[in-house]
Rosetta silent file (secondary structure, phi, psi, omega in degrees, C-alpha in Angstrom):
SEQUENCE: XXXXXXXXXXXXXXXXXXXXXXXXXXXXXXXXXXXXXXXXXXXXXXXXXXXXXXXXXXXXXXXXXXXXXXXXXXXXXXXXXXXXXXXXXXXXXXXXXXXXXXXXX
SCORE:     score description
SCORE:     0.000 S_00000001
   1 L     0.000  158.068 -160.262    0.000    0.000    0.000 S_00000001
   2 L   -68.434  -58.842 -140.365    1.026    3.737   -1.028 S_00000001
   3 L  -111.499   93.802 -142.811   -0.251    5.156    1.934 S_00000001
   4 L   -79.969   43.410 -160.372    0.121    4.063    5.799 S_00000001
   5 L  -143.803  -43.963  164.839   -3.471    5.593    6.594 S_00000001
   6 L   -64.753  139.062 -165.766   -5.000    2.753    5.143 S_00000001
   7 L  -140.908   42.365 -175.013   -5.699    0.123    6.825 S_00000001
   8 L    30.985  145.063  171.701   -7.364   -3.993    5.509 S_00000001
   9 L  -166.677  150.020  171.686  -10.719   -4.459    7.474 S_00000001
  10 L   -90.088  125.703 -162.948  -13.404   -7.000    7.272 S_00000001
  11 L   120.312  -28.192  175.734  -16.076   -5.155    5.155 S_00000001
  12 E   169.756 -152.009  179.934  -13.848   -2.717    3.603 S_00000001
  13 E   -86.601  127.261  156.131  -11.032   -0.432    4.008 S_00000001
  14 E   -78.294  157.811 -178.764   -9.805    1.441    7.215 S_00000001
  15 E  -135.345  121.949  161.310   -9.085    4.921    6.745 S_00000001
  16 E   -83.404  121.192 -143.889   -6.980    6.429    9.627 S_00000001
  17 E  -126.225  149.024  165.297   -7.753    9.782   10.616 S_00000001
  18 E  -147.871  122.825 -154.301   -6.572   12.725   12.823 S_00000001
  19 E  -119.355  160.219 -153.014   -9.244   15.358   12.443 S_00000001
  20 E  -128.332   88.137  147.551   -8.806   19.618   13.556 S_00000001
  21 L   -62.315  157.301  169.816  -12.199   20.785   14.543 S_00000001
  22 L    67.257   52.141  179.018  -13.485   24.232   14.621 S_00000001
  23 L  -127.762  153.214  167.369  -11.545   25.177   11.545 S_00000001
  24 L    -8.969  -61.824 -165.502  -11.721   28.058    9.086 S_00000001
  25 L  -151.373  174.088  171.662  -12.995   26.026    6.580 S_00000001
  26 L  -100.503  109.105 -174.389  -13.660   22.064    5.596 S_00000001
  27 L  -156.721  119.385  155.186  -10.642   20.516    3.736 S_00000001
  28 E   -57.044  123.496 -159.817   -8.022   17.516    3.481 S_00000001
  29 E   -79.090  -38.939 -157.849   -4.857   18.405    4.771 S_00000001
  30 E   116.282 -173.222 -175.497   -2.579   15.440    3.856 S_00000001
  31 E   -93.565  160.497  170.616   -0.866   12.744    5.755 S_00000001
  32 E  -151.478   88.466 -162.058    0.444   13.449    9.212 S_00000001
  33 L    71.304 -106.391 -168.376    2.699   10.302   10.464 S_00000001
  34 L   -86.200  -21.598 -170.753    0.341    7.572    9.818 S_00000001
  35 E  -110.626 -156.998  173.578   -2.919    9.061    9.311 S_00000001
  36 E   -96.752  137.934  142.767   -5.090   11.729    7.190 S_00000001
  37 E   -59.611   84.321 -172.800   -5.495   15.298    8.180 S_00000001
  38 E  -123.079  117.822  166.511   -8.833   16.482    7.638 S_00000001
  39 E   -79.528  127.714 -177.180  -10.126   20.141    9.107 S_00000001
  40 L  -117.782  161.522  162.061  -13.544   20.556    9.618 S_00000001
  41 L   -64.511  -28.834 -170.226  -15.933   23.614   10.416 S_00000001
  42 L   -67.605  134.318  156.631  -17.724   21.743   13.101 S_00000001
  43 L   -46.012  141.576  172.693  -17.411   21.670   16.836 S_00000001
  44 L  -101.068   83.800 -179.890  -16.666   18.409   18.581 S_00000001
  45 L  -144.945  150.407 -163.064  -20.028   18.495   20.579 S_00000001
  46 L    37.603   26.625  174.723  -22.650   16.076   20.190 S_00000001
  47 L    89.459   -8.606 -176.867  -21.142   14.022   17.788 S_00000001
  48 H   -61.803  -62.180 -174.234  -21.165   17.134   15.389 S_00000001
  49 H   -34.030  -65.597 -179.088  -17.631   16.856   13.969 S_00000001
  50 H   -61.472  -29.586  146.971  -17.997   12.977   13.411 S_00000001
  51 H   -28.300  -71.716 -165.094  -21.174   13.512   11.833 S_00000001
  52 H   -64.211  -24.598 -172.431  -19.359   15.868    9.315 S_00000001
  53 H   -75.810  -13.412  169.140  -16.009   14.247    9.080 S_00000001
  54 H   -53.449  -75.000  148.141  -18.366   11.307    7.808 S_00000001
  55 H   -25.721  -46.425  169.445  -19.999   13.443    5.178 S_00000001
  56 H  -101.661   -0.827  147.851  -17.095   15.530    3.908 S_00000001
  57 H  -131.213   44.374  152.198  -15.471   12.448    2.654 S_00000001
  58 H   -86.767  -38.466 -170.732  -17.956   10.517    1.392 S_00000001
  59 H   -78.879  -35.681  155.151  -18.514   13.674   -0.526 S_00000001
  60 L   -32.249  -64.123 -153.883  -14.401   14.256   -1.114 S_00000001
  61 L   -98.786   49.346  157.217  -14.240   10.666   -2.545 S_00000001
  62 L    44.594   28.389 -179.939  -17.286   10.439   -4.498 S_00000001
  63 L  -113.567  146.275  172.138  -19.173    7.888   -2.241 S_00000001
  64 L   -61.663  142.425 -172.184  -22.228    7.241   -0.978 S_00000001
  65 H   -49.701  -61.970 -177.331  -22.555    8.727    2.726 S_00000001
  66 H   -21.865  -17.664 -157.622  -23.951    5.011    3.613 S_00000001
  67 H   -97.067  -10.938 -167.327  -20.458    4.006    2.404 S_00000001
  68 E  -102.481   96.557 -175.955  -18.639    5.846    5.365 S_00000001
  69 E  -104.140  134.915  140.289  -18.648    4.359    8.956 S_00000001
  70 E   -76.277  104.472 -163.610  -17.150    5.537   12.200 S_00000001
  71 L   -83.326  -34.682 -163.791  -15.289    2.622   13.573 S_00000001
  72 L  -161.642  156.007  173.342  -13.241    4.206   16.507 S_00000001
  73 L    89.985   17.973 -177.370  -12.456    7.438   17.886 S_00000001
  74 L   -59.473  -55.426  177.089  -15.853    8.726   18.756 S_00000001
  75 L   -96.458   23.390 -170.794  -13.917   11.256   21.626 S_00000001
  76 L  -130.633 -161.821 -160.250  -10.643   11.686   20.169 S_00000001
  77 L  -101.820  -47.257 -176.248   -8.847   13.661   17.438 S_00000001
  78 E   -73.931  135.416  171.615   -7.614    9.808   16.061 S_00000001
  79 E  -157.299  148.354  167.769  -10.325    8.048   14.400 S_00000001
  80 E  -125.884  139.801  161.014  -10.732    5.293   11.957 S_00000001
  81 E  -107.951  177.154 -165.879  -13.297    5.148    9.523 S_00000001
  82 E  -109.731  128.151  135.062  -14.822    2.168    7.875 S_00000001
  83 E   -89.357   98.561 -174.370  -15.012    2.701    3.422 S_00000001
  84 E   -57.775  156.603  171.896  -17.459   -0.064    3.562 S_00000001
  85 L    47.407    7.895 -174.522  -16.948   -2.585    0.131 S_00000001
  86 L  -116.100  144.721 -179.277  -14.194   -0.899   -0.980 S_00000001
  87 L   -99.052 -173.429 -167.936  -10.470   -2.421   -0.949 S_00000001
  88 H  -112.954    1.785  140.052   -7.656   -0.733   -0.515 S_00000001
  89 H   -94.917  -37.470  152.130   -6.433    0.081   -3.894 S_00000001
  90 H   -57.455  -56.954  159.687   -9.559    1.685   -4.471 S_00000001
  91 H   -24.237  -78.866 -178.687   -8.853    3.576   -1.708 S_00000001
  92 H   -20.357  -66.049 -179.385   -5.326    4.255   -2.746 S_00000001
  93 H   -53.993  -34.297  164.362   -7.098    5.641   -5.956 S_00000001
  94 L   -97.136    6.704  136.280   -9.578    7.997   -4.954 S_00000001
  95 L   -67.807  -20.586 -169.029   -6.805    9.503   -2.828 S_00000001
  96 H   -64.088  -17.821  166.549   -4.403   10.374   -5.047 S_00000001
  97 H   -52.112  -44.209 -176.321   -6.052   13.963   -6.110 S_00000001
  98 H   -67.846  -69.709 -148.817   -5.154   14.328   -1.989 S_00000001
  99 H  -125.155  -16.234  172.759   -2.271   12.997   -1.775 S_00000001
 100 L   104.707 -169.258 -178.100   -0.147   12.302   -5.016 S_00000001
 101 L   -57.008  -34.450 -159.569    0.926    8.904   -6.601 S_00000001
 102 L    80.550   18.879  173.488    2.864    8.329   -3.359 S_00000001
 103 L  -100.509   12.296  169.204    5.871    7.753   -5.366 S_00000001
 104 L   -91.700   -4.831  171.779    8.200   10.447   -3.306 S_00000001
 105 L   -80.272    0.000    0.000    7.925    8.627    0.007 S_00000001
């Protein structure tokens, strides 16, 4: 695998996350050690944030929201998500707009 954010799961892909609430705007950041950087607009109260970080990359990657799970990581910054049915070269692939080919690491 390209990308150390990804992760094999039964059901689909993990996607490892470390997400910046309360930001300026909603956008993927890049990798930061192992996972993805994603800033959101939201507050982390009630569940808002995880709501959205759910949402803004189903809509990022061109998936249905149903296709996005929150596996772990309900009350932290670190979260994994579930890309249900998808493997992780598909993954790989609908990151690379994010993240490049991965061939400079």
């Amino acid at each position: 695998m390209k990308y150390p954010c990804l992760q094999k799961k039964k059901g689909g892909t993990g996607l490892e996350l470390c997400v910046q609430p309360r930001s300026s705007r909603n956008q993927i950041v890049g990798l930061q050690g192992s996972a993805l950087k994603i800033k959101l607009t939201a507050p982390p109260v009630d569940g808002a944030a995880n709501k959205l970080c759910c949402e803004f990359l189903a809509r990022q990657l061109g998936l249905p929201r149903s296709t996005v799970e929150l596996l772990s990581g309900e009350t932290s910054r670190h979260k994994i998500v579930l890309l249900r049915d998808l493997d992780c070269w598909q993954v790989e692939d609908l990151l690379v707009p994010f993240l490049g080919d991965g061939s400079a690491s």
